[in-house]
C-alpha positions in Angstrom: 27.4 -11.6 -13.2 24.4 -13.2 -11.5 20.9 -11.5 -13.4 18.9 -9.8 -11.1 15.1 -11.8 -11.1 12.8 -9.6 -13.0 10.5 -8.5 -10.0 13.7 -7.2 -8.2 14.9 -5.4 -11.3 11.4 -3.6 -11.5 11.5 -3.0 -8.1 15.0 -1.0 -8.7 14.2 0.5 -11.5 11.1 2.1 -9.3 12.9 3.0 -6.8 15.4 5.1 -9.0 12.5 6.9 -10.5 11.0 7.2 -7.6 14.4 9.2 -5.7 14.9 10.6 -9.4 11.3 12.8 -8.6 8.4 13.9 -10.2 8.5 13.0 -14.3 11.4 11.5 -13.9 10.4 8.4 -15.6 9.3 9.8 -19.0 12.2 11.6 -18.9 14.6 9.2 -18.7 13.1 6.1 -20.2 14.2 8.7 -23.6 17.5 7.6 -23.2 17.5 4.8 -25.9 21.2 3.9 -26.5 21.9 1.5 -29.5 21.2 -2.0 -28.9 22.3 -5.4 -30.5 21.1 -8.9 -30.3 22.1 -9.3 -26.9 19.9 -6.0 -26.0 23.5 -4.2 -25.1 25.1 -1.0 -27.2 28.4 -1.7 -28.7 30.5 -1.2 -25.1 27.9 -3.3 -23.3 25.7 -1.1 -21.6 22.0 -2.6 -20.6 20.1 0.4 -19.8 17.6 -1.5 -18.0 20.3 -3.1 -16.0 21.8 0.6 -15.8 18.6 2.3 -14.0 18.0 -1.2 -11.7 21.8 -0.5 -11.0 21.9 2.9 -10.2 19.0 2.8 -7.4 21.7 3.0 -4.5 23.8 5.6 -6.4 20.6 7.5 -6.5 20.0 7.2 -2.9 23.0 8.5 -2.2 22.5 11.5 -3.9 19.3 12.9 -2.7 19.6 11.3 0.5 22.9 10.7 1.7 25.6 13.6 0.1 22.1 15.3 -0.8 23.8 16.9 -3.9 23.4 20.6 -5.2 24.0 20.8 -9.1 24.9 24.6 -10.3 24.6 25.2 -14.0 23.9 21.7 -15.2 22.0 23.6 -18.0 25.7 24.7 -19.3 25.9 20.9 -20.4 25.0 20.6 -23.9 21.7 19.0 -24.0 23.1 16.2 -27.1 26.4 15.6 -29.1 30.0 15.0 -27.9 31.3 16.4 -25.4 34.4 16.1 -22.1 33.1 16.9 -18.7 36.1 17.1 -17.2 36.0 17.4 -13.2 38.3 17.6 -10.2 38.6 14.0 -8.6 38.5 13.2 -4.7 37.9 11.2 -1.8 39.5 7.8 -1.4 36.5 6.2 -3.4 35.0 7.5 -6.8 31.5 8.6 -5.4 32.3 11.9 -7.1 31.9 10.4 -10.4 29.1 8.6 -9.2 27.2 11.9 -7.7 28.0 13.4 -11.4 26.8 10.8 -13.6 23.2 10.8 -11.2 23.0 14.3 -12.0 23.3 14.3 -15.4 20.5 11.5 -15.3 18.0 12.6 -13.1 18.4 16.1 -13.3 19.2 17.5 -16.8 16.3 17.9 -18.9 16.9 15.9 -21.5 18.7 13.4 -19.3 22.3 12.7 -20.8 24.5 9.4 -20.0 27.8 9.9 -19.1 30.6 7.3 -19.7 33.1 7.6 -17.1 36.7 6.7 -18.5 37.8 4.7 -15.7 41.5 3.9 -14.9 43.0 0.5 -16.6 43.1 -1.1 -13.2 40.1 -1.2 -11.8 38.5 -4.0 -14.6 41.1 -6.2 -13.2 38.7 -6.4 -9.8 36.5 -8.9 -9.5 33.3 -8.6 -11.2 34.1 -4.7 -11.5 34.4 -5.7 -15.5 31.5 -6.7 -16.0 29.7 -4.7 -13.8 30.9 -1.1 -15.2 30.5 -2.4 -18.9 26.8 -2.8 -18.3 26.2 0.4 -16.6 28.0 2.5 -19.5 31.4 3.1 -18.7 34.5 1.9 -20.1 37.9 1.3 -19.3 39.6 4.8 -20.2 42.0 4.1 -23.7 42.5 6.7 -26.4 41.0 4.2 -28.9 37.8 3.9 -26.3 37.3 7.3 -25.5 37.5 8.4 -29.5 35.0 6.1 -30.8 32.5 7.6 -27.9 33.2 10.9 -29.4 32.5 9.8 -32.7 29.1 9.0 -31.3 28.5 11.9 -29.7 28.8 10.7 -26.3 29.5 12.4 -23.1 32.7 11.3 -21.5 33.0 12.3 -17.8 37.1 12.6 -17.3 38.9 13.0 -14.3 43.1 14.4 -15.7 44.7 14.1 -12.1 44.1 10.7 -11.8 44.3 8.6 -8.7 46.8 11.5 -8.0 43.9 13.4 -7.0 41.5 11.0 -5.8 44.2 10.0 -3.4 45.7 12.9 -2.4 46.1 13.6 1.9 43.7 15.8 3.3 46.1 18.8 3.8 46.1 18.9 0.2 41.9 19.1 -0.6 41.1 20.9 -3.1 44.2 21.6 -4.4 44.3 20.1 -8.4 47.3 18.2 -9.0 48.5 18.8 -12.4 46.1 17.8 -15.2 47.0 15.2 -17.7 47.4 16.4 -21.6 45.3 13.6 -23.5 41.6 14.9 -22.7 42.9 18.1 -24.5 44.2 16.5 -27.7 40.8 14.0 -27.9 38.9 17.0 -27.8 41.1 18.9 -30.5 41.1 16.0 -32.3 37.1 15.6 -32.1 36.3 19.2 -32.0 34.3 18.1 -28.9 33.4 21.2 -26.2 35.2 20.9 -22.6 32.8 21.6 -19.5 34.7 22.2 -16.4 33.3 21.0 -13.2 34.0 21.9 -9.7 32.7 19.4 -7.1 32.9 20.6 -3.3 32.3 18.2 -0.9 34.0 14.9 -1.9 37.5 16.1 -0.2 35.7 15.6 3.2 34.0 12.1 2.7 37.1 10.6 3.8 39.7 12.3 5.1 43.4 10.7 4.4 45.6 10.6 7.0 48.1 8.3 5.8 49.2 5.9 3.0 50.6 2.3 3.2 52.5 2.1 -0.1 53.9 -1.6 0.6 50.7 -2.9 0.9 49.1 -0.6 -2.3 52.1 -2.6 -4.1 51.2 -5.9 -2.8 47.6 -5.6 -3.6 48.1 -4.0 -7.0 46.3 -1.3 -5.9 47.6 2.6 -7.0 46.7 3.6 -2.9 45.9 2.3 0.1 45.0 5.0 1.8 44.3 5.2 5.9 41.0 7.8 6.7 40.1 9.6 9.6 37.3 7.3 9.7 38.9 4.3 9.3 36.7 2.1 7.1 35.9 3.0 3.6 32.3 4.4 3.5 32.2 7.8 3.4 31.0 10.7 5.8 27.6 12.2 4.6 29.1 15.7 3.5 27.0 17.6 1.2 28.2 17.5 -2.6 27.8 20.8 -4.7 28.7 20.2 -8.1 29.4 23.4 -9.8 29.5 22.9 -14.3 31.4 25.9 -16.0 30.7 27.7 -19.3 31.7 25.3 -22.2 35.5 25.7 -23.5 35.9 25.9 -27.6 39.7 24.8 -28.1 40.8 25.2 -31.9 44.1 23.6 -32.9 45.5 20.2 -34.3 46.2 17.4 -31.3 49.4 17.5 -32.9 50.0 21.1 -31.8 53.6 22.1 -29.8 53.2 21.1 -26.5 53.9 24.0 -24.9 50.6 25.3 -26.5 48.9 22.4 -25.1 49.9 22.4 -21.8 48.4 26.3 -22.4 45.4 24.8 -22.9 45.5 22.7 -20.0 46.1 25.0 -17.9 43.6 26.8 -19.0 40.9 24.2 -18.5 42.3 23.3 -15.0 42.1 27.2 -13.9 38.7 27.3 -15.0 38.2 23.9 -12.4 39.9 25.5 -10.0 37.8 29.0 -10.1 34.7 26.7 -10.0 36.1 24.9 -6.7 36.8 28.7 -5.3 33.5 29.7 -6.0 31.8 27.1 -4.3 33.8 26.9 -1.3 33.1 30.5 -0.6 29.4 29.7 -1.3 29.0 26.9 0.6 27.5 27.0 4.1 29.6 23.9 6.2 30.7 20.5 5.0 27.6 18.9 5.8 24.9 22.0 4.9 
């Protein structure tokens, strides 16, 4: 990936503390990941690539989806943790909107490592690109060590299934997956629901072509209301839950685990209540 000159990079950087608000810039220049040689941490993130990066992301947020965060305090302010959220709207700005949050809202700032899905390093320069702004392609082995260093990994159990899913369906959870309940058993690592309202509207499915997902080696190709991929400017309210303590062995009969997951996903889904009652119109 072609390095950004320096003046440009400053000029980013400015911009995202700029958008990020008043102190944001002492705040968040106290994130100080590892770093190697090469000036990266062990999974390739460049923090001062990250907050050049991020600039547009951050524009989106207080600008464009002009996101509302409810009980980001309920994030623990440092050691591991799974933020595990309902996922949405063709594209993953939800995860996007999140990550912002956690950076240029919380006090201290926390970085969240999305686990993304296996296929999307395979676009190009998406590899690169993701390593160097902190998230990593989302393995058991991958997500494990992050614990192990106290990370927070943002994880999204339905899957494409729910980022895909047709708009008659919004904000209805598809099942969750088990595995972000046995890495937190396993890593005695604290489970924070979220509930994000908003994302279901950015782009409204109204159809799927599954040939040409297939021929593209894509999981979706999804047809929107809008036709093109950039989303409507909804208004994203991202709701965090009370922390869930699961104790227990990852090796535990499933049918207790699925308890637990089902557990977690009500607790997603009472947040995604919660804010749709609260909320005042898709785009207020």
């Amino acid at each position: 990936m072609r390095e950004p000159s320096p003046g440009l990079a400053e000029r980013l950087r400015s911009i995202t503390f700029d958008l990020a608000g008043s102190g944001s810039r002492a705040r968040i220049e106290k994130l100080t990941p590892p770093r190697n040689e090469y000036g990266v941490d062990p999974y390739g993130l460049d923090i001062d690539f990250a907050l050049a990066a991020v600039a547009p992301f951050v524009w989106l947020y207080r600008r464009y989806f002009r996101v509302e965060l409810h009980g980001v305090e309920r994030v623990p302010a440092d050691g591991r943790v799974l933020l595990v959220a309902n996922h949405s709207g063709q594209l993953p700005f939800d995860a996007a909107m999140i990550a912002v949050g956690l950076l240029v809202e919380k006090d201290p700032p926390r970085f969240a490592r999305a686990l993304v899905e296996r296929w999307v390093p395979t676009l190009p320069f998406v590899s690169s690109f993701f390593a160097r702004i902190g998230q990593v392609v989302g393995t058991p082995e991958n997500a494990r060590r992050l614990l192990a260093a106290g990370e927070a990994i943002l994880v999204f159990p339905e899957g494409v299934r729910g980022l895909n899913k047709p708009f008659r369906e919004r904000y209805r959870l598809r099942r969750f997956s088990a595995g972000f309940l046995r890495l937190a058993l396993e890593a005695g690592a604290p489970i924070v629901p979220i509930g994000v309202v908003g994302a279901e509207e950015q782009s409204p499915a109204i159809a799927e072509i599954a040939p040409l997902a297939r021929l593209l080696g894509l999981p979706a190709f999804p047809i929107t209301a809008t036709l093109v991929p950039f989303p409507l400017p909804t208004r994203y309210h991202v709701h965090f839950g009370e922390p869930l303590r699961f104790a227990g062995s990852p090796d535990d009969d499933e049918a207790e685990i699925e308890r637990r997951v089902a557990e977690v996903q009500a607790a997603v889904q009472a947040l995604l209540d919660q804010g749709l009652a609260a909320r005042r119109g898709v785009f207020r």
